[in-house]
MARVEX-666665 format. One record per residue: residue in one letter; x, z, y of N, C-alpha, C in turn. Coordinates in pm, whole numbers, plus 50000, padded with zeros to 5 digits. Each point is the difference from the previous one (the first is absolute). Example, Ala and Ser with C-alpha at 12.3 -4.5 7.8 and 13.67 -1.06 7.14 Angstrom:
<sites>
a513195078049431499115000050119500905000050120 s499654992850105500825000650119499235007350109 
</sites>
This chain:
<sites>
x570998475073721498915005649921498714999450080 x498994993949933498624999750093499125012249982 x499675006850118498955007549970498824998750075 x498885004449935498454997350020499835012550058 x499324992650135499445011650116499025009049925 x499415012950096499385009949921498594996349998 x499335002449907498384996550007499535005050048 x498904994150093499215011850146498615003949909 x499865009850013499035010749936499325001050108 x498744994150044498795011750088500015015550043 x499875006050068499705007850010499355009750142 x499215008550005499215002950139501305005650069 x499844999150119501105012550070499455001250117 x500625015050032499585003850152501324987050105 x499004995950093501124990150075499965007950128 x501265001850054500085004850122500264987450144 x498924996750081500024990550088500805002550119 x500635014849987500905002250152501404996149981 x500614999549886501124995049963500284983950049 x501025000650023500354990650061499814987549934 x500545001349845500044983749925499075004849902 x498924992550019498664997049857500414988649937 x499855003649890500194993449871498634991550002 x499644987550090498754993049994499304996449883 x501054991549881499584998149866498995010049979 x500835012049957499305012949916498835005250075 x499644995350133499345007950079498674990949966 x500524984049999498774990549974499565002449823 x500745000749921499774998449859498935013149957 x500315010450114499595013550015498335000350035 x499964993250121498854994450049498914991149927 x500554995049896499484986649884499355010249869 x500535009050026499735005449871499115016350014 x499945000250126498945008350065499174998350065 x499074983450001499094997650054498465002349968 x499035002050053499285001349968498724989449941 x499164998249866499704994149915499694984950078 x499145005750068499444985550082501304990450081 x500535006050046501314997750075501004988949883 x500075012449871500454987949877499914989349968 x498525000750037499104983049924500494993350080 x499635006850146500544985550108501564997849937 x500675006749989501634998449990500314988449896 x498785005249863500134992349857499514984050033 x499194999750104499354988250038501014989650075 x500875007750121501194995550040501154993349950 x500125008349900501565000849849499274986249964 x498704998449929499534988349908500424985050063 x499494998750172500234991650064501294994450000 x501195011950048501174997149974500554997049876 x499695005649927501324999349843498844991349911 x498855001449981499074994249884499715016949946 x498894993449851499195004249966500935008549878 x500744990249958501135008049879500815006350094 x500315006450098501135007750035499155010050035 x498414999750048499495011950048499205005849869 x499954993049941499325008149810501325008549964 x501414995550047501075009649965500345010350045 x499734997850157499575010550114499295011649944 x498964996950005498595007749941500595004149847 x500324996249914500745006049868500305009150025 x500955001350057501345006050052500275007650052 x499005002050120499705007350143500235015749915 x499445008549944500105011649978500915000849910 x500694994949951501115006849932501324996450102 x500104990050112500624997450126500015018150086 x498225001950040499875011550050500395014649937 x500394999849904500225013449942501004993749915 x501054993550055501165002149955500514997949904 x499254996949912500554991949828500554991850020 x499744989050051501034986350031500244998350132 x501464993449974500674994850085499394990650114 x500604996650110498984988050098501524993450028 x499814987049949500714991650018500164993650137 x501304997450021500394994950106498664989750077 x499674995349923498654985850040498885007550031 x499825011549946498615001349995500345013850142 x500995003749980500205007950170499734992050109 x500774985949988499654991150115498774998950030 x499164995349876498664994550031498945010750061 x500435014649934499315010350068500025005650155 x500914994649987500905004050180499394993350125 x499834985849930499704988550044498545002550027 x499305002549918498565004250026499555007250023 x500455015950004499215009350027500155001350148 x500994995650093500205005050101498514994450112 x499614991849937498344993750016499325010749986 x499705006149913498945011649967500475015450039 x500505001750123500595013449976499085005250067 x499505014050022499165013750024500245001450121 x499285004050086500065004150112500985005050047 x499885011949930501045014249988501434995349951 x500314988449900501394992749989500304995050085 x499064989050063500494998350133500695011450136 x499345008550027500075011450081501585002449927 x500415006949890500864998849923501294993450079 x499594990849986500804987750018500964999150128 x498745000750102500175000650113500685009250042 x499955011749966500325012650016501634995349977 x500345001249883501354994549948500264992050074 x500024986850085500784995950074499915005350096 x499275005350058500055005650183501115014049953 x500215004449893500905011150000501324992549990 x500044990749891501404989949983500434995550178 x498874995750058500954993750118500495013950095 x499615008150025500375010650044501295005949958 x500185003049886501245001949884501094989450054 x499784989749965500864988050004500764998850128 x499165001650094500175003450136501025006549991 x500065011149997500875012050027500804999249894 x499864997049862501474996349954500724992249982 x499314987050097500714991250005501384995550130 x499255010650082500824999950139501255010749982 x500994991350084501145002650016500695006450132 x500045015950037500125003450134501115001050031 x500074991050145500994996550087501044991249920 x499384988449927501174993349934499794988950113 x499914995950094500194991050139501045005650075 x501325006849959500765009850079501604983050019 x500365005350069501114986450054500905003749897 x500954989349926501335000649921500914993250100 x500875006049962501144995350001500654992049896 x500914993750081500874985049888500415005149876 x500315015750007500045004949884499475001349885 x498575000950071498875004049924499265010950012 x501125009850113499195012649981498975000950157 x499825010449990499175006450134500614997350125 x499394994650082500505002150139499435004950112 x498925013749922499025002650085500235010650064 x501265006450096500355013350092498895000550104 x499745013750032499135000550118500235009350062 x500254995950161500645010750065498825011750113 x498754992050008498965005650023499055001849929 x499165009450050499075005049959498994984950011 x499714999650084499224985250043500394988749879 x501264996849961500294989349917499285005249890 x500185015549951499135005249855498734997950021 x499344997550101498335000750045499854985849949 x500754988650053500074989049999499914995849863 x501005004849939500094996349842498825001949889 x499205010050056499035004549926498504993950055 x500314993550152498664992050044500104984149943 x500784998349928500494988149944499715002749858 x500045011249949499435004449851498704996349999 x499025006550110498775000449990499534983550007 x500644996250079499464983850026500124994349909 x501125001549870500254994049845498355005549936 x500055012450029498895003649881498614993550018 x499754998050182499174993650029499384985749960 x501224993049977500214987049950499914997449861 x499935010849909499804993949852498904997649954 x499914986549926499254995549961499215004749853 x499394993649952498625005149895500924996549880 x500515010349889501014997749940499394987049887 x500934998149903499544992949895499455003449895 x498515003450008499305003349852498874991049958 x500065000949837498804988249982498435005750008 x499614997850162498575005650053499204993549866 x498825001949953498944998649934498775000250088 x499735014450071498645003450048499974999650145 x500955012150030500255007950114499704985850137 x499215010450101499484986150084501245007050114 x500154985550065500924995550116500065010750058 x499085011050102500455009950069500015009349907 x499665006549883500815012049937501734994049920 x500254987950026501365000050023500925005650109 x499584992450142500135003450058500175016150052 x499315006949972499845012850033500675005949898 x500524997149858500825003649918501544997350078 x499924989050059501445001850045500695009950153 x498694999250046499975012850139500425011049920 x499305003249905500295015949936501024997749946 x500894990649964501425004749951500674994650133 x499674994250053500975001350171499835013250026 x499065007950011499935014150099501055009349901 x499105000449848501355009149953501824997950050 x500274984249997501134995750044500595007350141 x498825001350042500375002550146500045016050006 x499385004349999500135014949927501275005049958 x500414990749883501285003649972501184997350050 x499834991050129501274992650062499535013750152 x499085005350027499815013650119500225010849898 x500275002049907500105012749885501964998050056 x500684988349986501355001350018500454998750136 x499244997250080500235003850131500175011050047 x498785009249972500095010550027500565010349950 x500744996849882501215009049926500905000650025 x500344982250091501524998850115499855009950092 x499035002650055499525005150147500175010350011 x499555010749810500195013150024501215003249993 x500814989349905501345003149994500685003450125 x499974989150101500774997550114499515013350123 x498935006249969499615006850090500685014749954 x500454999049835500945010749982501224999150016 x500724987850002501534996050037500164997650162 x499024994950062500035003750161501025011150068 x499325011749970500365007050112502035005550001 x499984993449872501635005449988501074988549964 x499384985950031500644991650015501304998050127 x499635003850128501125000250098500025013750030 x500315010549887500705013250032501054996649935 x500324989849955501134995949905500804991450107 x501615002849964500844990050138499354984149978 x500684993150092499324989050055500424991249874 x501265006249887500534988249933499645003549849 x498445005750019499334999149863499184989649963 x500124996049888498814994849972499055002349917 x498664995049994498805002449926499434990949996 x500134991349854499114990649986498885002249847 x498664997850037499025002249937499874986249906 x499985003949881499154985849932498945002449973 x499164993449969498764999349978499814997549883 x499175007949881499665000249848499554982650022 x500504995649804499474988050005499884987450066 x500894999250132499934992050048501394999950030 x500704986850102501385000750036499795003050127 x500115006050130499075004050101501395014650013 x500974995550117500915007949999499685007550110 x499295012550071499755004150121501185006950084 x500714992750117501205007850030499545010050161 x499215012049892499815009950100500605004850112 x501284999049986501015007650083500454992750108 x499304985350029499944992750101499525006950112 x500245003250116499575006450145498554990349996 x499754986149936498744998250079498285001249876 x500845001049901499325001949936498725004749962 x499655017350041498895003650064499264998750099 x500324988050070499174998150127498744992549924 x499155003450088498314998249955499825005549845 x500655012149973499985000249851498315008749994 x499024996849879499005004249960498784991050016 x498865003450026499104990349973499395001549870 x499394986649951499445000349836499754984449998 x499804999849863499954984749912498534999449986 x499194990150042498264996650024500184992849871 x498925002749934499804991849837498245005550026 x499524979849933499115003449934498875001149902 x499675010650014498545002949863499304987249973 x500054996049893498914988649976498845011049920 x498884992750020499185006349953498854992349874 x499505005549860499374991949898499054998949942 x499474990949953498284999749991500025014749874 x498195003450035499835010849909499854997249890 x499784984649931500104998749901501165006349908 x501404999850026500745007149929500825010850082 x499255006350035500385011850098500815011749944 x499185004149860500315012849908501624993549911 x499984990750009501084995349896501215001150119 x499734992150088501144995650138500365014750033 x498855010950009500295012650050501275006149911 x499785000449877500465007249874501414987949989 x500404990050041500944998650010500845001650100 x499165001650123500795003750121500325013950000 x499395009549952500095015549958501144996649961 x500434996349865501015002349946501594991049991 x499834992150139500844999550076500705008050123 x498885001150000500255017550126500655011449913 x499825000949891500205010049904501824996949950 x499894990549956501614995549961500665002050140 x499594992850106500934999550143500075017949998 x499085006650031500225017150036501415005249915 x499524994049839501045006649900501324995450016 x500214990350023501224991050070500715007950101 x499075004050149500215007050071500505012649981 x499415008549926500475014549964501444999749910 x499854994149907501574994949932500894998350115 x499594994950055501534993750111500105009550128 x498725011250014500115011850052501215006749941 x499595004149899500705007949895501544999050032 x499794985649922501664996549946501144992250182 x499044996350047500624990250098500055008850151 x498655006550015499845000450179501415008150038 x500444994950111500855014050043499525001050111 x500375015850045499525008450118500935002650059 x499255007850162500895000650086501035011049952 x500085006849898500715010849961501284997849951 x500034983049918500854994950007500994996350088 x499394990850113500825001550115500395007250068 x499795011449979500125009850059501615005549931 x499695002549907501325004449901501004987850035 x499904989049996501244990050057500375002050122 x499155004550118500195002250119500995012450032 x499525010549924500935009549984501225003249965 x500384987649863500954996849955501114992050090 x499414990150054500654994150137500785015250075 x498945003450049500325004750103501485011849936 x499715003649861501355010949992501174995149959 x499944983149982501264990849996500554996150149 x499105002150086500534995850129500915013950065 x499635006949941500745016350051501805000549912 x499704992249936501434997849863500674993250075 x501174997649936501524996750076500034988349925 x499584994649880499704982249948499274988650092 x500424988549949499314989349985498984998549890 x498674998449979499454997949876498964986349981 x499364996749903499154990350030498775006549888 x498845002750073498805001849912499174982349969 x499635000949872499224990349982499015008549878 x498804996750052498815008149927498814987850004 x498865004849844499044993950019498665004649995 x499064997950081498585008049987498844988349969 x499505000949884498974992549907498465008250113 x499284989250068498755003750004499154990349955 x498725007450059499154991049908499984983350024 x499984997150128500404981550050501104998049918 x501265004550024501034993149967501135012950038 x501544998749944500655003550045501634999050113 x499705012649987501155000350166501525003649952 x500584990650031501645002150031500665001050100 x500735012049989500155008550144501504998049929 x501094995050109501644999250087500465008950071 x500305009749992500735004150124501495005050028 x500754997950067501225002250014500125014450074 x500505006149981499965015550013501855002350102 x500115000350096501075002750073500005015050090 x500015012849953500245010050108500604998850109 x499205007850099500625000650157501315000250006 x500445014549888500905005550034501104989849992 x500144994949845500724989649975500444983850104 x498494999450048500614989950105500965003850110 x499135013550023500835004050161501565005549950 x500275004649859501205002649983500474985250029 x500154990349910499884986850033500884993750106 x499345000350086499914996650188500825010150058 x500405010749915500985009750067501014997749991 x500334995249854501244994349905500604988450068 x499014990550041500514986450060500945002250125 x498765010250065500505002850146501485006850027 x500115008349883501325007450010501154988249984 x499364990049828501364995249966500374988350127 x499064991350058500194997550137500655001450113 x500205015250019500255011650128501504995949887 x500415005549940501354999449934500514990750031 x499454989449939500674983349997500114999950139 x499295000550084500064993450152501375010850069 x500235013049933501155006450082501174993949953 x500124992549846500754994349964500514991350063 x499114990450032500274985350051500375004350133 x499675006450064500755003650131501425003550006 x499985012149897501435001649985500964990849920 x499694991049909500644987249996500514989250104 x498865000950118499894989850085501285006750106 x499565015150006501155003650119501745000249921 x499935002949869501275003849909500564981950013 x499034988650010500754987749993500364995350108 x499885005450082500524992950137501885010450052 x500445006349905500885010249990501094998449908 x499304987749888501164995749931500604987850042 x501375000649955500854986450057500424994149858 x500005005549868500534993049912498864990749936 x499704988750012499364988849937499395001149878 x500625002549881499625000749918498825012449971 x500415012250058499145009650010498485000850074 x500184990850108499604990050096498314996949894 x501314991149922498384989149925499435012449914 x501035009449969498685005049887499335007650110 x500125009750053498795008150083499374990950025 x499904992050084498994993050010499104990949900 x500514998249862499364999149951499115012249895 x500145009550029499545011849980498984997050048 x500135000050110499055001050155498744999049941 x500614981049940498774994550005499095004449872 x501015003049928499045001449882499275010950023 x500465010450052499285014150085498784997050037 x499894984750113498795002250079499274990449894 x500004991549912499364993849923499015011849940 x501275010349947498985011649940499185005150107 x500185001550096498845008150118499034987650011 x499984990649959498754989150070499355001049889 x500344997049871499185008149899499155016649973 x501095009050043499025014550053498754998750078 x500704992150120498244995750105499364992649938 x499884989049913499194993449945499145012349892 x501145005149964499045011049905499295011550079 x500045000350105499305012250073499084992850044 x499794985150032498944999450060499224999749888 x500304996849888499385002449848499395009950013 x500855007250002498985018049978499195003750130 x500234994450094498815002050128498894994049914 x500404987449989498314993849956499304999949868 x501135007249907499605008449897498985016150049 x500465005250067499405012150043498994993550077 x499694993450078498784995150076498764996449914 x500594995149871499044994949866499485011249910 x501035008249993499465012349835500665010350085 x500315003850154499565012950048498835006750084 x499134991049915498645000650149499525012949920 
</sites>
């Protein structure tokens, strides 16, 4: 079934130039039909050259019932308007104009970039990005900045805008970029400076590994080397933009600051955890270690960077050292055994009785070499989760 596209009707509208995608047609057809008288003639004088004398007597027919919307503007006669007015445009359309792309490349910028998608795969496909220092996380993120540094002037169809207010359109969406790649730095940082201090109050055979929001970026805190050189800050910087569109650039950078804050407080809210938390797990530890079980805690704490998955194997003192008592006794037994086997076989004369004690014997001390294997177990079990 064929159907016939909709007929374009004229009409004025407020156009907003900070938005990202302008509708150029409507903006030029807009411009054609709000020029001023003298400005016309030249335009009508233009049209004549191009099309002839019968297409601009139709023009001129036409023109006000075009402008106020009675008739339709045909596909041809959009072209031809499009085509020509962008010759005669106003100062202030221009300015317009300009305005609209130096905001588009800025925009484009920032939503066109992709953070930390340069991260290593694996044959799998997935992430292979663990980091066992602090330094490697510094690293990863001085390698962010050098991406953002490097992008180029996106793809839009320039009209006006001269060579350096491109340029400087793309500084200002690098700095926001950068901004927002030290906005997640420093949300790792506060995190880690709250999971710090109670990371090795936990036995040696916990673990804690941090991910990082949004990214694959596995942090394995609980590494001994991990915090070395930990802190510092991420250098980003400010580009700065002509005053020509100062009030517009401002009022969009405002209200990027404004979304990032609200972002922030949400994930206050719903995400941060505090030391109060750890605190309550710490405690919890500690009144499983007083218990006569084996247990295994696995817990998770959402902050604002990313979150933490905490391992820990939970073994009481008491339990080990009962343990190591148990071995030692059943040991002390077996070994009076095997003695008194050893002295009871040198006493028999009948053969047959002969082979079995002694094979008692052996199976006796087989079991005692297994007891010591298991005690040295529980020594170096207690050396691990009785500190």
């Amino acid at each position: 079934m064929h159907r016939h596209k909709a007929k374009y009707f004229y009409s004025k509208e407020e156009i907003d130039f900070s938005l990202i995608d302008l509708d150029y047609e409507k903006f030029l057809i807009q411009e054609f039909f709000t020029l001023d008288n003298s400005t016309l003639q030249e335009a009508f004088v233009s049209y004549q050259n191009r099309h002839g004398k019968l297409s601009l007597k139709y023009l001129q027919r036409t023109f006000s019932d075009w402008k106020n919307g009675n008739y339709h503007l045909t596909p041809l006669m959009r072209e031809r308007i499009t085509s020509l007015v962008s010759d005669f445009l106003s100062p202030q359309a221009k300015k317009n104009l300009c305005l609209h792309q130096f905001v588009s490349t800025i925009k484009k910028v920032v939503r066109d970039y992709h953070p930390f998608s340069n991260q290593r795969k694996s044959y799998g496909g997935h992430s292979d990005t663990t980091i066992k220092t602090w330094k490697e996380l510094v690293e990863q993120f001085d390698q962010e900045m050098e991406r953002i540094n490097k992008i180029k002037k996106p793809f839009i169809e320039y009209h006006l805008l001269p060579e350096k207010h491109k340029e400087e359109a793309v500084a200002i969406g690098k700095s926001i970029l950068g901004r927002k790649t030290k906005e997640k730095f420093d949300q790792i940082k506060r995190d880690l400076l709250i999971f710090h201090p109670y990371i090795h109050k936990f036995n040696k055979q916990s673990h804690f590994l941090y991910k990082v929001n949004n990214t694959k970026f596995s942090l394995r805190i609980s590494e001994e080397r991990f915090f070395d050189a930990f802190g510092g800050d991420l250098k980003i910087s400010i580009a700065g933009y002509t005053k020509e569109y100062k009030t517009i650039v401002d009022k969009f950078l405002a209200q990027e600051l404004i979304i990032a804050e609200k972002d922030r407080k949400l994930e206050r809210q719903v995400n941060d955890v505090s030391q109060n938390d750890l605190e309550i797990l710490w405690q919890h530890y500690n009144s499983l270690l007083e218990g006569t079980n084996y247990a295994d805690i696995t817990s998770d704490f959402q902050g604002a960077g990313g979150k933490l998955e905490i391992t820990i194997q939970v073994k009481p003192k008491k339990l080990l050292k009962y343990t190591i008592a148990d071995k030692l006794m059943k040991i002390l037994i077996l070994a009076l055994a095997i003695f008194s086997l050893v002295k009871f076989i040198f006493e028999i004369e009948n053969i047959n009785i002969f082979i079995m004690v002694a094979l008692v014997g052996i199976a006796t001390f087989g079991f005692l070499l297994g007891q010591i294997a298991d005690l040295k177990a529980g020594i170096t079990e207690f050396k691990k989760y009785g500190k």
